[in-house]
C-alpha positions as a Markdown table, in Angstrom:
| # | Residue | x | y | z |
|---|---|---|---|---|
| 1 | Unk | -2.7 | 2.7 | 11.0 |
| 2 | Unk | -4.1 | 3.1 | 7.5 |
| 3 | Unk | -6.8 | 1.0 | 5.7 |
| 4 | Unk | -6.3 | 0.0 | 2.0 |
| 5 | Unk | -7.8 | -2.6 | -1.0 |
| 6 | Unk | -6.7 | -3.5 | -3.8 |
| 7 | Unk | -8.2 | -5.7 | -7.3 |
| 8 | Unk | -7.0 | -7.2 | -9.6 |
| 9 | Unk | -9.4 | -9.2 | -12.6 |
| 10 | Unk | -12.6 | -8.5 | -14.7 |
| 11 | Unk | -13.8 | -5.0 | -14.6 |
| 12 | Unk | -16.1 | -4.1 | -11.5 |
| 13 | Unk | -17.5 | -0.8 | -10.4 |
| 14 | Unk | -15.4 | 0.6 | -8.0 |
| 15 | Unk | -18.0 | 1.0 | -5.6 |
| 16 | Unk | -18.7 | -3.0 | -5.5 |
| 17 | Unk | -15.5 | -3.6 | -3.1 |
| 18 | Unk | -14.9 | 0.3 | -1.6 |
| 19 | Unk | -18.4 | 1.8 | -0.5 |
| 20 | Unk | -21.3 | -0.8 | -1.4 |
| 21 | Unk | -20.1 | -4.1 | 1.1 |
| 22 | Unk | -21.0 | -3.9 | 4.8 |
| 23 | Unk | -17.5 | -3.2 | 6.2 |
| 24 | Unk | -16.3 | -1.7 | 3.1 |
| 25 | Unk | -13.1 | 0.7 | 2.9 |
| 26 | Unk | -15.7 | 3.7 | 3.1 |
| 27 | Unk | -17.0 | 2.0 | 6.6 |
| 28 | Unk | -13.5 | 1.1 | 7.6 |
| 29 | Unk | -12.4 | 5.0 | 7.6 |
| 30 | Unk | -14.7 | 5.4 | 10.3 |
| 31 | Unk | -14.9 | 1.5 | 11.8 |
| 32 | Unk | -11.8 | 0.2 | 11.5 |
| 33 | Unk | -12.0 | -3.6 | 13.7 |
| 34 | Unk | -8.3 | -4.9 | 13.1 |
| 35 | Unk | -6.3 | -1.9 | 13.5 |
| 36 | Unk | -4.7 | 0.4 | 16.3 |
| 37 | Unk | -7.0 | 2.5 | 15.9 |
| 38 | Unk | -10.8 | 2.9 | 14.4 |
| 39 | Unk | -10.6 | 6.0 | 12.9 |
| 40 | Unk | -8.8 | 6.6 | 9.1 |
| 41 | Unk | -9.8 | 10.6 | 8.5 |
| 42 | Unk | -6.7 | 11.8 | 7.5 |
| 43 | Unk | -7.2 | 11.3 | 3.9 |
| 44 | Unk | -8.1 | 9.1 | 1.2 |
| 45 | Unk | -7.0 | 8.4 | -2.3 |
| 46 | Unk | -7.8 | 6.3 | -5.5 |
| 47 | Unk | -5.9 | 5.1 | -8.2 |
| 48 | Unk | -7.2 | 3.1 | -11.2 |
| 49 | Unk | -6.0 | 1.7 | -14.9 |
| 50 | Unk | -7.9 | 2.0 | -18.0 |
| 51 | Unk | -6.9 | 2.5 | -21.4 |
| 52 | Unk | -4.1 | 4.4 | -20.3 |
| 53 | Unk | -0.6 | 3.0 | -19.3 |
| 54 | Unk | -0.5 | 5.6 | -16.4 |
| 55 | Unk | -3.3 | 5.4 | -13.8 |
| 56 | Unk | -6.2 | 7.9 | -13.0 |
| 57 | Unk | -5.5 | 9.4 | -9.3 |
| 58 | Unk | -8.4 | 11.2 | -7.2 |
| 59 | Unk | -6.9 | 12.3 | -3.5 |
| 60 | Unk | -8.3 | 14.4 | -1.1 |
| 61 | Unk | -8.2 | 15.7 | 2.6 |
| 62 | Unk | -11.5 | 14.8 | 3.8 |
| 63 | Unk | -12.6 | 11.7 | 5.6 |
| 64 | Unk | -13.7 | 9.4 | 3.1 |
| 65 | Unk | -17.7 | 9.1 | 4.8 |
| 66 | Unk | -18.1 | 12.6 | 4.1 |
| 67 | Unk | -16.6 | 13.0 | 0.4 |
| 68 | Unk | -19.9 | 12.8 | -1.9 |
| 69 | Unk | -17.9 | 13.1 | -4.8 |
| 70 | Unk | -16.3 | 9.7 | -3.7 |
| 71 | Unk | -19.0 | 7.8 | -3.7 |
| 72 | Unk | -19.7 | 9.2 | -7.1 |
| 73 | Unk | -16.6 | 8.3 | -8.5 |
| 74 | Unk | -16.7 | 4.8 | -7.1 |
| 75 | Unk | -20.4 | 3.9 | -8.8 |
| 76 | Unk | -19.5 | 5.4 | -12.0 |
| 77 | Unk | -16.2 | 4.0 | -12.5 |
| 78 | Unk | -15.4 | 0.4 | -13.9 |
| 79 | Unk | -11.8 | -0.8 | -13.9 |
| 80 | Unk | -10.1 | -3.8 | -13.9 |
| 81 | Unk | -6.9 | -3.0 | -11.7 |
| 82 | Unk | -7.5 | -0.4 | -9.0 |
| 83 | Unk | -5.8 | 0.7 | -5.1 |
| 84 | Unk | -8.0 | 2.4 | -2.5 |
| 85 | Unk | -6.6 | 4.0 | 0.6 |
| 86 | Unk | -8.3 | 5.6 | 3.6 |
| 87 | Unk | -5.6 | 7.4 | 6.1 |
| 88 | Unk | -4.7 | 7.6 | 9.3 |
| 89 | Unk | -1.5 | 9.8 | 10.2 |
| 90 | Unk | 1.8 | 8.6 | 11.8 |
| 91 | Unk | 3.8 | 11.8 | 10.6 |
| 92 | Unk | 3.0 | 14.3 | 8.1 |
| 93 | Unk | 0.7 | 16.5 | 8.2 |
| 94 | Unk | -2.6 | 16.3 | 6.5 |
| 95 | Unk | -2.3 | 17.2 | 2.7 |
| 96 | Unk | -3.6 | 16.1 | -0.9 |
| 97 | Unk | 0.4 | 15.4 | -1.4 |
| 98 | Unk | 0.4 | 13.2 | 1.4 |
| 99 | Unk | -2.8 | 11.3 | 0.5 |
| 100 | Unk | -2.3 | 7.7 | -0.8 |
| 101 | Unk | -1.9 | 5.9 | -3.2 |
| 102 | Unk | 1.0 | 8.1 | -4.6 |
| 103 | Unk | 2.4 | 7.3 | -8.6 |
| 104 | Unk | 4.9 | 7.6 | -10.9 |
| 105 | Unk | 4.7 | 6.8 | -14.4 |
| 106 | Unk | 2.9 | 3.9 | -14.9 |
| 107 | Unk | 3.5 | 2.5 | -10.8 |
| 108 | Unk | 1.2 | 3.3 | -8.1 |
| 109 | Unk | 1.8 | 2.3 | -4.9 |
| 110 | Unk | 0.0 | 2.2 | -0.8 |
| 111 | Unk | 1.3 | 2.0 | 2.4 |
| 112 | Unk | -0.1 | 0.8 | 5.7 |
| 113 | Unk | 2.8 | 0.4 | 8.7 |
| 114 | Unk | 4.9 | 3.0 | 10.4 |
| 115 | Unk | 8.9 | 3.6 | 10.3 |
| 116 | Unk | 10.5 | 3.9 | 14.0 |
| 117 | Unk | 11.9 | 7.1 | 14.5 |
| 118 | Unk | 11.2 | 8.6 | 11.1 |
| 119 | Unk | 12.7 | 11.8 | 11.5 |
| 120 | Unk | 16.4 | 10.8 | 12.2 |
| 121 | Unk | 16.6 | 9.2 | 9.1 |
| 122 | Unk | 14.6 | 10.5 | 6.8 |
| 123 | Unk | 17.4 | 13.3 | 5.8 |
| 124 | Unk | 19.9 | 10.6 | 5.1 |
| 125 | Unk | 17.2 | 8.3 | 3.1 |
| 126 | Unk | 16.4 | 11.6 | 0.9 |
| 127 | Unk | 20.1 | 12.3 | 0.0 |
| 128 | Unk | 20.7 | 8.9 | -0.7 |
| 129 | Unk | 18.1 | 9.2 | -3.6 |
| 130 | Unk | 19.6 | 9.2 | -6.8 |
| 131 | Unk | 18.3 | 12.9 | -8.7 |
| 132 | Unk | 16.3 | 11.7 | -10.7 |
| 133 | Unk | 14.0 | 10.1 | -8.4 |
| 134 | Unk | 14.4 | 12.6 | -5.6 |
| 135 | Unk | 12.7 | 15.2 | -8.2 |
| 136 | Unk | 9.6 | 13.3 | -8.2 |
| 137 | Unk | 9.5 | 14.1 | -3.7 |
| 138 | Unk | 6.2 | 15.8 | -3.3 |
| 139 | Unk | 5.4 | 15.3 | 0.0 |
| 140 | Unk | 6.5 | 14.5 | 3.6 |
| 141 | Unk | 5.9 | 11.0 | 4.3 |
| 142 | Unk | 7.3 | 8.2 | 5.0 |
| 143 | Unk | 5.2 | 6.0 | 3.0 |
| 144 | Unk | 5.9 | 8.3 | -0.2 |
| 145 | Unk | 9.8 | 8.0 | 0.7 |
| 146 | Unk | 10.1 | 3.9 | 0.8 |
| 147 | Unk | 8.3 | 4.6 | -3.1 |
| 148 | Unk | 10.5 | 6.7 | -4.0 |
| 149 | Unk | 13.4 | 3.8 | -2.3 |
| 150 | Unk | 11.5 | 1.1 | -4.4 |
| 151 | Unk | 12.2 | 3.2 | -7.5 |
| 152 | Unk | 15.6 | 3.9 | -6.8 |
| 153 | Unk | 16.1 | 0.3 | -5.8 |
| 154 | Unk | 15.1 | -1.2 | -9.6 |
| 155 | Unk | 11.1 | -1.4 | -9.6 |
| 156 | Unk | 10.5 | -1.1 | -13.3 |
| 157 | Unk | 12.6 | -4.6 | -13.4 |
| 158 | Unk | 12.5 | -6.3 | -10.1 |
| 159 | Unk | 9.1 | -5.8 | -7.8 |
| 160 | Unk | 10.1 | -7.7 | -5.1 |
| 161 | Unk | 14.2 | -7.5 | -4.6 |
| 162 | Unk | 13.4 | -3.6 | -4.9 |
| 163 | Unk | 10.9 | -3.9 | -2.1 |
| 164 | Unk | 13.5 | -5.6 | 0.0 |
| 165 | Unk | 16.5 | -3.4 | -1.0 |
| 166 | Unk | 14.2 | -0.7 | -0.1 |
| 167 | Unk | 13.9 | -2.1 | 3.3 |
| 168 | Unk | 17.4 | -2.8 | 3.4 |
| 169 | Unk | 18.4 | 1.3 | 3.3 |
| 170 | Unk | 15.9 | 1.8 | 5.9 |
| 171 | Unk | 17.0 | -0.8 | 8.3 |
| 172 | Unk | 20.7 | 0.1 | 8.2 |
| 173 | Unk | 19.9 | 3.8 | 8.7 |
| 174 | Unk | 18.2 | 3.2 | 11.8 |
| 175 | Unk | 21.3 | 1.3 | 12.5 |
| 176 | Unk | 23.8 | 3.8 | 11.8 |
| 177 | Unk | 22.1 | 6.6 | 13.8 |
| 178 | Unk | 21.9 | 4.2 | 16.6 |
| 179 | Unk | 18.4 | 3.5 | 16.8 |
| 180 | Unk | 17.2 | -0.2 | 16.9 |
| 181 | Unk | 15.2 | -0.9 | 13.6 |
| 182 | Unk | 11.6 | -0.7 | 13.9 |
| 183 | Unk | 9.3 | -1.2 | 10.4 |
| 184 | Unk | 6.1 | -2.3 | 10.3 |
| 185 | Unk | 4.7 | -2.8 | 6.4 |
| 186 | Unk | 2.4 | -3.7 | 4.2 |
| 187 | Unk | 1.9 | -2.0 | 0.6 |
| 188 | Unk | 0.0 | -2.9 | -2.3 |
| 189 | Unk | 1.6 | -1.7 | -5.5 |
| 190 | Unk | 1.4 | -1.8 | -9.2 |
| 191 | Unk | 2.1 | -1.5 | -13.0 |
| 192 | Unk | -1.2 | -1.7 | -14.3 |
| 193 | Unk | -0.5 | -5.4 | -15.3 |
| 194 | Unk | 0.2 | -7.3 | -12.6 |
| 195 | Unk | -0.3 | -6.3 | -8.6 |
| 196 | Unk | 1.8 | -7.1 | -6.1 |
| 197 | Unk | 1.5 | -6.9 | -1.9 |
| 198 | Unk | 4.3 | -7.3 | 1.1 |
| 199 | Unk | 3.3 | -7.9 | 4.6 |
| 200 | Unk | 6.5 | -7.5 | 6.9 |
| 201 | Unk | 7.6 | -6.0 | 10.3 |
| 202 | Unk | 10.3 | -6.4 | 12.7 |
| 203 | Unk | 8.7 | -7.8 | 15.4 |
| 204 | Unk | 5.7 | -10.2 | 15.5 |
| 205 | Unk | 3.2 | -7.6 | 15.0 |
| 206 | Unk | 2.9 | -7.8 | 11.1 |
| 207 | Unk | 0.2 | -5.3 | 10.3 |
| 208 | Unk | -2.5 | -7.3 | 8.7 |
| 209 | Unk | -3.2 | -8.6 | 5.2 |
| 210 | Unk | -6.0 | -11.0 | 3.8 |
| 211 | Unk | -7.0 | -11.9 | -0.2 |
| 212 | Unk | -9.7 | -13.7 | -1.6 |
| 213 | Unk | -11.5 | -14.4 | -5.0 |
| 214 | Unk | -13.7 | -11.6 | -5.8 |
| 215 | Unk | -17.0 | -13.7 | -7.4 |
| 216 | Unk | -18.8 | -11.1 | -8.8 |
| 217 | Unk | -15.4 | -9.7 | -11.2 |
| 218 | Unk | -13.7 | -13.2 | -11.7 |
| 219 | Unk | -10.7 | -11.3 | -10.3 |
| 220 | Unk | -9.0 | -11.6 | -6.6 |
| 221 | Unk | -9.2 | -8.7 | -3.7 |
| 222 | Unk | -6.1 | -7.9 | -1.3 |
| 223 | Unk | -7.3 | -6.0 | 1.6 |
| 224 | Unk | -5.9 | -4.8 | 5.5 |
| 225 | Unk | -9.3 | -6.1 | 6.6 |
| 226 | Unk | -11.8 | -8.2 | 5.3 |
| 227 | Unk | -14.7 | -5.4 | 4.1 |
| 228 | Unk | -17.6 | -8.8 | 3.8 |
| 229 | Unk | -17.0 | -11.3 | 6.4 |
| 230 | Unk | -19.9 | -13.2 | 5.8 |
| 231 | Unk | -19.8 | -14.0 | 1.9 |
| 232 | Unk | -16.0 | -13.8 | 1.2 |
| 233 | Unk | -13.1 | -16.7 | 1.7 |
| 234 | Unk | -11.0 | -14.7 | 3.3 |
| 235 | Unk | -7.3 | -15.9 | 3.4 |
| 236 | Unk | -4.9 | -14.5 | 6.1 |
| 237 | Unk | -1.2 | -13.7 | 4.3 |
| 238 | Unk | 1.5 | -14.6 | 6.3 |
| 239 | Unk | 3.9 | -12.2 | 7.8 |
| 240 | Unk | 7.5 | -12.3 | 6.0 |
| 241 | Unk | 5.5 | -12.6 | 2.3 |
| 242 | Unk | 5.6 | -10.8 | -0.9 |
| 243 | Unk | 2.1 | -11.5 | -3.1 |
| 244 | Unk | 1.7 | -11.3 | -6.4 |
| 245 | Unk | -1.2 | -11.5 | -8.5 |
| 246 | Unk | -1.7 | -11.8 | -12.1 |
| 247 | Unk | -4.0 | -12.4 | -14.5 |
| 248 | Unk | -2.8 | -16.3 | -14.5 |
| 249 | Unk | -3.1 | -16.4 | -10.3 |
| 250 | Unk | -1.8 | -16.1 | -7.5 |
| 251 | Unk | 2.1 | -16.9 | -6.2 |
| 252 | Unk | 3.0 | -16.0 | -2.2 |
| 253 | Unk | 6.4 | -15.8 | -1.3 |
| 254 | Unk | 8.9 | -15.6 | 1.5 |
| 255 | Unk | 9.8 | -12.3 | 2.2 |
| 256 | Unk | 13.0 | -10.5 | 3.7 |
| 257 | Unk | 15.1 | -7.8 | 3.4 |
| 258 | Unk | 18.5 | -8.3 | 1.9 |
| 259 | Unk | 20.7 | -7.7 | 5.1 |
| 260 | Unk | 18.3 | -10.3 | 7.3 |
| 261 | Unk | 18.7 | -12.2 | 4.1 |
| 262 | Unk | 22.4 | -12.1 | 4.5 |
| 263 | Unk | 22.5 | -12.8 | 8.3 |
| 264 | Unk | 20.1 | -15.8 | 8.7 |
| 265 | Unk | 23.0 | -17.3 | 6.4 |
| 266 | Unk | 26.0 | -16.8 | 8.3 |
């Protein structure tokens, strides 16, 4: 499972939530203590607003200890919106493409989770794609794929029932290829205005998701693990909710895709 953090407030040098805190993202790639496994190697990627509409995007292959330029990056840069990734593969191989956080237009967007049998329905979730968006298909994941879903699914207009839409599609694929549904998410995603997180899975095994207020930047963090356990008031999101954070607060709400949506009311 993949690492990830996210901010949203006053401008902070990058490096004060991704490389300088004890447990930081940086440590996480290497020291992972909440998920499957420790190690996150596979990649790592960074995507920031400025003055631009359209965010900055720096992805490479190597682990994120051993990238100097990284580190560079992160204690020159100030931003007031920003996603960090660090990866660990579940399926596709180990490319810049298939680095996170992955964008389009204005959007970026992370993934953390894993898609149950992947591969016998990631043909019929591709076609599906209107042109359009299937154009924009650079790599092989399935992370990259539920973006490009999202899109297709209304994102510019409607974060969340996109989100579960997406979802939807991948559910009933599993379905119609006889497979029983297995998704475990959580993404962190934005438009450079407001940022917005979903922790979900089929099973009770949410992957995990905590916020808290960032002191030093007036602004809040969203994080797969805590990166200061010590100084921060970390708050564990619940599994089923879709976050979003603005620059007024934050709102949490329940979270489900449309066709468990439509069953829990029969």
């Amino acid at each position: 499972m993949c690492r990830w953090a996210a901010y949203l407030g006053e401008s902070v040098f990058l490096e004060d939530i991704l490389t300088a805190p004890c447990h930081s993202l940086i440590a996480q790639s290497h020291c992972a203590q909440e998920a499957k496994s420790p190690t996150n190697g596979d990649g790592f990627g960074l995507a920031w607003y400025g003055d631009r509409p359209e965010p900055g995007l720096y992805r490479d292959i190597l682990p994120a200890w051993s990238d100097p330029n990284l580190k560079s990056l992160c204690r020159q840069i100030k931003s007031g919106l920003f996603l960090a990734h660090v990866r660990a593969s579940t399926g596709g191989a180990t490319s810049r493409m298939n680095c996170h956080p992955f964008i389009s237009d204005r959007w970026s967007f992370m993934h953390n989770g894993q898609i149950g049998g992947f591969e016998k329905i990631r043909r019929t979730l591709e076609n599906s794609l209107s042109d359009a968006v299937f154009d924009q298909r650079e790599g092989t994941t399935d992370s990259e794929l539920f973006f490009l879903l999202m899109i297709d699914e209304g994102l510019a207009t409607d974060p969340q029932g996109a989100v579960a839409r997406a979802t939807s599609r991948m559910l009933d694929a599993s379905r119609r290829v006889g497979l029983e549904p297995v998704l475990k998410l959580t993404a962190a995603f934005s438009d450079g205005q407001a940022l917005h997180a979903v922790r979900y899975a089929t099973d009770a095994h949410a992957p995990t998701l905590y916020t808290s207020v960032f002191r030093k930047g007036g602004g809040r963090c969203i994080v797969s693990e805590p990166f200061d356990r010590e100084g921060g008031d970390w708050q564990a999101i619940p599994p089923s909710s879709f976050v979003t954070i603005t620059s007024d607060g934050m709102a949490i709400r329940p979270f489900a895709p449309a066709s468990a949506r439509l069953a829990l009311a029969v």
